[in-house]
C-alpha positions, 0 to 999 in steps of 0.5 A: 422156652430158651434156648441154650447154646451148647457152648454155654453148657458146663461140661459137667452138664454135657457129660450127664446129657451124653451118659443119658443119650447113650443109656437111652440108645441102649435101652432102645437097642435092648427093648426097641421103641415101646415105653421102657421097662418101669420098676422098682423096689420098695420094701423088699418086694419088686414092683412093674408099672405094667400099663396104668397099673402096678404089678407086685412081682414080690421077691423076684430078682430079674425081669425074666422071673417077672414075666412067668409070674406075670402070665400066672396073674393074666391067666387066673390060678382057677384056670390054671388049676383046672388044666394040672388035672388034665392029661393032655395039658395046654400047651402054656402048662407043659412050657411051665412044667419043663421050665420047673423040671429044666430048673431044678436040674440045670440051674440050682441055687443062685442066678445063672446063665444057661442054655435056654429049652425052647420051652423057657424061650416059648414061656418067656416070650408069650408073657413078654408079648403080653405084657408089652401089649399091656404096658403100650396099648391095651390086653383085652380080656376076649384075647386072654379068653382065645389063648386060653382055649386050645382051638384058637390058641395057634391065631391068639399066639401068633397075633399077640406076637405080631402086635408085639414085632410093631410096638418094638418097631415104633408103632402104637396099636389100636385094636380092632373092634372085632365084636361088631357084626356090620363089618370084618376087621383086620387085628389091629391098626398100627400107627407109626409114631415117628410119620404117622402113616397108618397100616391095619395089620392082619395075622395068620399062622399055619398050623405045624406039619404041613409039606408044602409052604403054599399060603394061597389060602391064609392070603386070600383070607386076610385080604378078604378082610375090611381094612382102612388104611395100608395093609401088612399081612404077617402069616407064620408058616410054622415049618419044621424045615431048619435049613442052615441059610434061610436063602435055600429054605423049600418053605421060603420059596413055596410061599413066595411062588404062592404069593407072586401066582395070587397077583395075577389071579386072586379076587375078592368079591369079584374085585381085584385083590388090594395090594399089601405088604407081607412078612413071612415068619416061620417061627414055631413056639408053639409046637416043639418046646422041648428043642435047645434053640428055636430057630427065627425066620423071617422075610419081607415081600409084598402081594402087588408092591414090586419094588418091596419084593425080595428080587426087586431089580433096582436100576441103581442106587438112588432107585434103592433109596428112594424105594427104602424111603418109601416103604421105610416104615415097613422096613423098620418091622422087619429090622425090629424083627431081626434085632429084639429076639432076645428078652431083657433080663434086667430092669433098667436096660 
């Protein structure tokens, strides 16, 4: 291979490298570090790589229409079908059947911006998840099974979620082996792309309702689980809380509280508890689709890990950096978080 010295570039040439660099830096910005989005149109019809294959999203005109379109294929037109004729529908059905109603009431004829119901934001955001899981790693049938089934749909919901804040964030997802009976297994094991560190990943969402932000329970039971490498823990505490700062938020300091009380007590067969980092999220797609604005909160803490918790007391500065350099990784989670919340609409970034 030779290398060339940039002095010796045309500046024509330059100028094409600078205008990819600064393409490439916003489709980052917009999609974070998973594989782009690939497309294209060919005979009037729109095709996705998705994964090794090609999706034929036929006349549709955004990425956004894409996405429904795809979730219909993953789930199968007999499920589908089956669920119309109940009452009391799944909770996928009644986001789709208020995007339709929304639809036809708010943005007729030509492609628009509107406000987004929560249930369009529910809808949109399920079916990118998966097809960012597809699209970097794998979408296992088993998974699909879960979403579908009302029982397990809350915990397929929120992991799909989890696995889709690491792939934003820079990691590849191995997914855990959960059907064989010798051992437990945490979702998935992440695997930074850029250091390489490992981490095996577990998520646990709360069901809707509950008063209090105590998370004892959901710790314990992801800790209790075989883990390989570093852990990070994800638990959604699904409050209906909406307080104007997160800082003052009752459910924020309930699970933090319930966390520090665990470290001094929590045992796992006798042991110890291990130490692991903790995302708390209370995010809640699930339950109320019909609000305009779903409100995201998430907050980075640790079970065992002082200096990554939210009132660490650094010395100084360089302690800081030193300890962001530590955990960076971890830190690159929670960014991602905070930063891709919005769903491309378009194709090329």
């Amino acid at each position: 291979m030779k290398v060339i010295s940039p002095s010796r570039i045309s500046p024509e040439l330059l100028e094409l490298l600078q205008k990819k660099k600064v393409v490439e830096e916003q489709r980052i910005a917009q999609q974070g570090f998973g594989k782009p989005i690939i497309s294209t149109e060919f005979n009037g019809r729109r095709l996705v790589e998705i994964g090794s294959e090609i999706f034929d999203a036929g006349n549709c005109k955004t990425f956004h229409e894409v996405l429904p379109a795809y979730l219909r294929v993953l789930l199968g037109e007999e499920w589908i079908k089956k669920e119309l004729e109940l009452v009391t529908r799944h909770p996928i059905l009644q986001w789709h059947n208020a995007m339709i109603a929304y639809q036809k009431k708010n943005i007729p004829g030509e492609i628009q911006t509107a406000s987004t119901l929560g249930a369009i934001s529910a809808l949109l955001g399920l079916s990118y998840n998966l097809y960012l899981m597809a699209h970097n790693s794998e979408l296992q049938e088993k998974l699909i099974k879960r979403l579908k089934d009302l029982n397990q749909f809350l915990g397929a919901h929120y992991e799909i979620q989890v696995a889709a804040f690491c792939i934003q964030a820079g990691f590849e997802i191995t997914l855990e082996d959960e059907d064989d009976p010798n051992s437990t297994h945490c979702e998935f094991t992440a695997t930074n792309i850029k250091s390489g560190r490992k981490f095996s990943v577990e998520a646990k969402a709360r069901t809707h309702g509950k008063n209090s932000g105590a998370i004892s329970s959901q710790l314990y039971s992801a800790l209790k689980k075989s883990a390989e490498h570093e852990r990070i823990i994800f638990i959604n505490i699904n409050s209906p809380e909406k307080p104007k700062d997160l800082e003052s938020a009752k459910w924020l300091h309930e699970a933090i509280a319930s966390i520090r009380g665990a470290e001094t007590r929590l045992k796992i067969k006798g042991d110890d508890a291990p130490p692991a980092y903790v995302f708390l999220t209370n995010q809640q797609n699930a339950c109320n689709f019909n609000d305009l604005e779903l409100d995201v909160g998430v907050v980075a803490e640790s079970f065992k890990i002082p200096s990554f918790r939210v009132d660490y007391p650094f010395a100084g500065l360089k302690e800081a950096r030193d300890s962001r350099g530590r955990h960076k990784e971890v830190t690159d989670i929670l960014e991602a978080i905070k930063r891709h919340h919005k769903i491309p609409s378009t194709f090329d970034g």
